[in-house]
N, C-alpha and C positions, 0 to 999 in steps of 0.2 A: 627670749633668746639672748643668751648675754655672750659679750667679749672675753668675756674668758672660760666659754665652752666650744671651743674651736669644731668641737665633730657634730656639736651641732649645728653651728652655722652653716656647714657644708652640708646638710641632708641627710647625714647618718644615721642621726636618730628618727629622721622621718622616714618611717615603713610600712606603717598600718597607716590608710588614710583615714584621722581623727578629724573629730566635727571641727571647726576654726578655717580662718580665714589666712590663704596664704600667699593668694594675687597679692601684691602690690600697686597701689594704680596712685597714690600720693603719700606724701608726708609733712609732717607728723601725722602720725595716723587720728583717723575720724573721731577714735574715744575722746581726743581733747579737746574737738570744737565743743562752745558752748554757743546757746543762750546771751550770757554777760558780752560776748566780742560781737554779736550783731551790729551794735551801732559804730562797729569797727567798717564793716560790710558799708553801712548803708555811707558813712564819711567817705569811703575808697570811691564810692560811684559818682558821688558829688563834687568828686578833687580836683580833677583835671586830668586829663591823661600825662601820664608820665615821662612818655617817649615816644618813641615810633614802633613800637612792639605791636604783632600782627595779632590783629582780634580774629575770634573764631565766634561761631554762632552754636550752637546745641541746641535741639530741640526734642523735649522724651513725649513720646505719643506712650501713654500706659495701656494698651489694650491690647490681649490677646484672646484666639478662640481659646487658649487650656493654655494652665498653670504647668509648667515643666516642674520636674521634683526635684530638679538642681537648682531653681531660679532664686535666686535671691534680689532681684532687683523687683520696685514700685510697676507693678500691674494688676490692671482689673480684666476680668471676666463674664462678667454680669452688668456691660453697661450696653444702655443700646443708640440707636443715632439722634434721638435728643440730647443725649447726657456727652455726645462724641461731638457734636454743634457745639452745644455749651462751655467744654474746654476745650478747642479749638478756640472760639472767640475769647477766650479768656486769655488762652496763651498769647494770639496775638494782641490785645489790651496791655500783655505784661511786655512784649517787645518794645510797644511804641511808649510804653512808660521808660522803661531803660534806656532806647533810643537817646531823649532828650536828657537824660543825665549826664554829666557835666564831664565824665569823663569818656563816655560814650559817643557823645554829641560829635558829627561830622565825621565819623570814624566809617570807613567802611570795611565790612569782614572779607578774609583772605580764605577762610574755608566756615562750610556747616556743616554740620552732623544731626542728622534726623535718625534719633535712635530711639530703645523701648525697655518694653516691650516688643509691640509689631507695628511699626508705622503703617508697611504694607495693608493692615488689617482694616485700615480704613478707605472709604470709596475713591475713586478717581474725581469726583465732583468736590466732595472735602478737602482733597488732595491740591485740587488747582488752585481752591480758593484760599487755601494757605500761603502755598508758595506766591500767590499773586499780592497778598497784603501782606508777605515778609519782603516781597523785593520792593512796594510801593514804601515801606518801612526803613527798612535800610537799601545802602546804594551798593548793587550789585556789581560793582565795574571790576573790583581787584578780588571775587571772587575764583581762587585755581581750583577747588575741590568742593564737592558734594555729595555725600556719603546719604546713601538711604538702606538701613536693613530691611531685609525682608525675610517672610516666612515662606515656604514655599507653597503650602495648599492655600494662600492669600491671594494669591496671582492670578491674571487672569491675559489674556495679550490684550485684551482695552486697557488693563490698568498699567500694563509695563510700560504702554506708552502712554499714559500719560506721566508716568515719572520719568519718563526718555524728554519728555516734550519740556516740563518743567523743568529741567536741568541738572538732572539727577547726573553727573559723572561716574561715581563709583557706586555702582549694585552690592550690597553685602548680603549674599543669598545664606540663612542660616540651615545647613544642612543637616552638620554635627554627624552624622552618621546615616550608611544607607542599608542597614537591617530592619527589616520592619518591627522583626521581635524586642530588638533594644530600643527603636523609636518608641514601641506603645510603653515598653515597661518603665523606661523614662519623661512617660508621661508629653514627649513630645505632641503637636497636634496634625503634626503633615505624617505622611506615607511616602513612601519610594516611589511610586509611580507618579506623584504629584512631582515630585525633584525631575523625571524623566518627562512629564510633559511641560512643565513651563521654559525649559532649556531654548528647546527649538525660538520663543517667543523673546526671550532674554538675547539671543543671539541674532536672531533680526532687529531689533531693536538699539541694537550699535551703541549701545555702554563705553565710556571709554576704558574703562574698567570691573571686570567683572572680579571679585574677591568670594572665596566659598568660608565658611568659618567651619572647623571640624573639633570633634573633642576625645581625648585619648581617655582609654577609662570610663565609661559610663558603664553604667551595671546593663549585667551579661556580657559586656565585650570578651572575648576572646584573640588571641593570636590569627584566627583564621579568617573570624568578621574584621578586624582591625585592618589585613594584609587586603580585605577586598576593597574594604572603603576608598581604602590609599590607591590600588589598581583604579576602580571608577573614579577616583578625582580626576588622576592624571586622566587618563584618557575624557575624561569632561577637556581638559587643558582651560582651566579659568588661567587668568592675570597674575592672579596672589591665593597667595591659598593663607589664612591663618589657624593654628592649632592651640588649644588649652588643652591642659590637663583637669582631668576631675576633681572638686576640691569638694569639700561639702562646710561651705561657711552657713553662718546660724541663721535661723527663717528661714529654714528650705522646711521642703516636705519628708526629704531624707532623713535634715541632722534632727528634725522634730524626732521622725520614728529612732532613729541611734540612740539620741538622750531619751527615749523612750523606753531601751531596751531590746528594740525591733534589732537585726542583722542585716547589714545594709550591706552590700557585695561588690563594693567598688578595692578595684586593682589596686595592689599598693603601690608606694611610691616608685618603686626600683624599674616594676612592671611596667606600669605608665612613662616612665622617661626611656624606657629601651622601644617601646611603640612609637614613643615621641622622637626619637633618632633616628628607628628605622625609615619613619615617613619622611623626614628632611634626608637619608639616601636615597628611596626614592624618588627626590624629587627634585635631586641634584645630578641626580643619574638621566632625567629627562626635560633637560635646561632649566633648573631653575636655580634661582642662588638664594643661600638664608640671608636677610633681613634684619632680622632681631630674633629672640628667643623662642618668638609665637607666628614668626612669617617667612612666608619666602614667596618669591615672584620670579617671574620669567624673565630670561637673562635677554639685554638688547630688548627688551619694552619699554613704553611711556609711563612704565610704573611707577606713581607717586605716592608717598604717605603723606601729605600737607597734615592732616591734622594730625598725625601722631608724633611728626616730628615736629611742628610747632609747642605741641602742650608740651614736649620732653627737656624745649626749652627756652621753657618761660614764658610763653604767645599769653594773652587775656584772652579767655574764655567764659563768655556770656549763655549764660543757662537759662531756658525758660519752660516750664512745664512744672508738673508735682515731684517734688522729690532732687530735682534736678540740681548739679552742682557749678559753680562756675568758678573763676580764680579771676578778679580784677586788681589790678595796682598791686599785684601783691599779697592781696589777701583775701584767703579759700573763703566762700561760704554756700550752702545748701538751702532750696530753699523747701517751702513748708512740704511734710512726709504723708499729708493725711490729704484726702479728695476733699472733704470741707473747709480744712483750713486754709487748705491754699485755695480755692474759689474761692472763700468768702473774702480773702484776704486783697484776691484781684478785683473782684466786684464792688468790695467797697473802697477800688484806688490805693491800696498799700500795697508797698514791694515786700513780698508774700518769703521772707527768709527768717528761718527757722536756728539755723546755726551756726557760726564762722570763728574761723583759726586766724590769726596776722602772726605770721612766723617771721622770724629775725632773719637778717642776713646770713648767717650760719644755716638755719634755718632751711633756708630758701636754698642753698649750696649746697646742704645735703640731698635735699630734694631734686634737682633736677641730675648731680650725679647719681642716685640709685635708679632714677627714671632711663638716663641714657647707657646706664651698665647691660639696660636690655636690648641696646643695640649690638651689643658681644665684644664695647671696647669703651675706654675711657679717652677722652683729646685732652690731655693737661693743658695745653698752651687756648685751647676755649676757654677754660675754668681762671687761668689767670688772668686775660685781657677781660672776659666777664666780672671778675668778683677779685682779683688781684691776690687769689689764694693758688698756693700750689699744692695741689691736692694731694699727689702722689708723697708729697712729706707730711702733710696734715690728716693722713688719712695710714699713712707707712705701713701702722700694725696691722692692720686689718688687712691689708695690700697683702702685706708679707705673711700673713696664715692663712691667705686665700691661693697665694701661690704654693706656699709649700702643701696644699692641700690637690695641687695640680687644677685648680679651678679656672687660674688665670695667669698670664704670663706678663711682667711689667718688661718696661721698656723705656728707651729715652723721651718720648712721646708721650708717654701712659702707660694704660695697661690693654690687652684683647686677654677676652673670653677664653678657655678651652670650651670642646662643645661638651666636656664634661659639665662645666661653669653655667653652659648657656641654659642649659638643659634643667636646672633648677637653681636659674637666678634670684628666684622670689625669696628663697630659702636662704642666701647669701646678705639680703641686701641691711637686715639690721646687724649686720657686722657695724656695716655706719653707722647706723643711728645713734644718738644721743643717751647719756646712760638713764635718762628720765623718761625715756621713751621703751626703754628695753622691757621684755616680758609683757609691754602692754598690751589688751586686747586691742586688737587694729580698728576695729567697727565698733 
């Protein structure tokens, strides 16, 4: 995507949704970590902490009952409750390794995120014994948020409450949609009926927040399944609701069958951002306010993002599991992508990382400005006491052919979003980027 195809940066050209990757979730993008900068990673853990910048915890449980045909993230299918004991203890082995690292050491986390796959998917008895050897691990005291996804035919009311019990704060109940026809055909593994029984159990269970995650676009969506799903959310009235758009980045089961040749029947872009506006009307029509580009919450709640707004700017984020990414001192790395490498890698006492980026100060500024552009506004006067850069002149051109494209509106401040803008910011954000970074593949 380059600076100087301006109708593309705005979405124009994007209409058919083609195989590639078009979330944003960091930068530089992933093609450029290597190998060669690991022992950038493993120096950044041993340094010393840098400041007083808020550490986050991550933890990826890979286990689901079935492969979604949209999935692209690290999950297995075919493990059973030895093999779910066996990384479990591994994962906690790689905590209490990290723990005593040098930049780690005495740090206690401000939020965690137990994500997946299906964390849910695993028992209430594995459940306890993790959370109880993460908190004897690290010190729990300045913990505000704890984020657990779930699936919903995982649930059961013994095991909500044991994530109620262990200190679960925000439930991320994965919905995605309440057709059943579009669940099986997207390969999801719940039913509707599973969404309408665990509710009752989620809501005795006294979450301080309940978030639902939906997706615009999944094949077979319609205007009329689209308009019900949005009807039963609201009337569910979770906390937060968050929405994607359907993307089909590479190692799905979709963009297999596309680059295959198969006909793959997902909405085009236009389609899917006018589904994606209608839902954020209705769901400002029934108190709730947007967020960011993928959220909204009820207006006058205790609604917090700690981890989203942390990672958006700059928090240390400590990853442990397969596949899993973190960002310490400064500098991205991932660790091992494969179930043997990274076992073998904890078992025999080595910090199991695979590949890492140390991006420059420039860098690092582009990075957390495209990250908070998905808040649907820029704060110049952050960006200079942060980094002593004024973005809105460092950044001007791109500024100014994202406004005259009505994307966004500048100001003495910065800039805010239109919700034209907000609506396919992912699409906007290598305006920024670096010209060595343009056109790359992202992953």
């Amino acid at each position: 995507m380059s600076r100087r195809e301006p109708a593309t940066a705005v979405g124009q050209k994007l209409e058919k949704t083609e195989v590639g990757s078009v979330f944003v979730s960091n930068y530089p993008p992933y093609s450029f970590w290597s190998e060669e900068a690991v022992e950038k990673a493993r120096r950044a853990l041993s340094a010393g902490p840098l400041d007083d910048r808020p550490l986050g915890l991550y933890l990826h449980i890979p286990f689901c009952r079935r492969r979604c045909k949209f999935c692209y993230f690290k999950v297995y299918t075919d493990k059973n409750s030895r093999d779910i004991e066996r990384y479990l203890a591994a994962v906690l082995n790689e905590a209490r390794s990290l723990r005593d690292k040098k930049t780690i050491e005495g740090r206690a986390p401000r939020f965690v995120y137990v994500g997946g796959g299906t964390p849910s998917f695993i028992s209430a008895k594995h459940l306890r014994r993790m959370f109880k050897d993460l908190k004897d691990t690290f010190s729990w005291d300045a913990v505000e948020e704890v984020t657990f996804e779930c699936e919903p035919g995982t649930l059961t009311e013994a095991k909500l409450g044991a994530i109620r019990e262990v200190g679960v704060t925000r439930l991320s109940l994965g919905v995605e949609n309440f057709d059943d026809e579009i669940l099986e055909e997207n390969g999801r593994a719940h039913v509707s009926k599973e969404i309408d029984r665990c509710l009752p159990w989620i809501a005795k269970a006294g979450f301080d927040q309940l978030n639902v995650d939906l997706i615009a676009g999944m094949v077979g969506e319609t205007w009329e399944t689209w308009r019900e799903t949005i009807r039963k959310t609201v009337d569910l009235s979770p906390d937060s609701v968050t929405i994607y758009q359907m993307e089909l980045p590479f190692n799905t089961v979709y963009s297999r069958d596309a680059l295959g040749g198969g006909g793959i029947a997902v909405a085009d872009w236009d389609t899917k951002r006018a589904w994606h506006d209608w839902a954020f009307e209705q769901f400002e029509g029934n108190g709730y306010e947007v967020s960011s580009s993928y959220t909204v919450f009820k207006k006058n709640s205790n609604t917090r993002f700690t981890y989203r707004n942390s990672l958006w700017h700059g928090a240390d984020l400590l990853g442990m599991g397969v596949s899993s990414f973190s960002h310490i001192r400064d500098v991205h790395y991932q660790n091992q992508t494969g179930w043997d490498g990274y076992m073998q890698a904890v078992e025999n006492g080595d910090t199991p990382i695979q590949r890492a980026f140390a991006p420059t100060k420039d860098e690092r500024l582009t990075r957390e400005l495209i990250l908070q552009m998905k808040l649907g506004r820029v704060d110049a006067p952050y960006f200079m006491t942060k980094f002593g850069v004024d973005v809105m002149r460092r950044y001007a051109e791109a500024f100014s052919r994202l406004q005259d494209s009505d994307m966004l509106e500048t100001h003495d401040s910065g800039a805010t979003l239109t919700r034209r803008g907000l609506l396919r910011v992912d699409t906007l954000l290598p305006e920024f980027y670096d010209e060595r970074y343009q056109n790359a593949r992202y992953t």
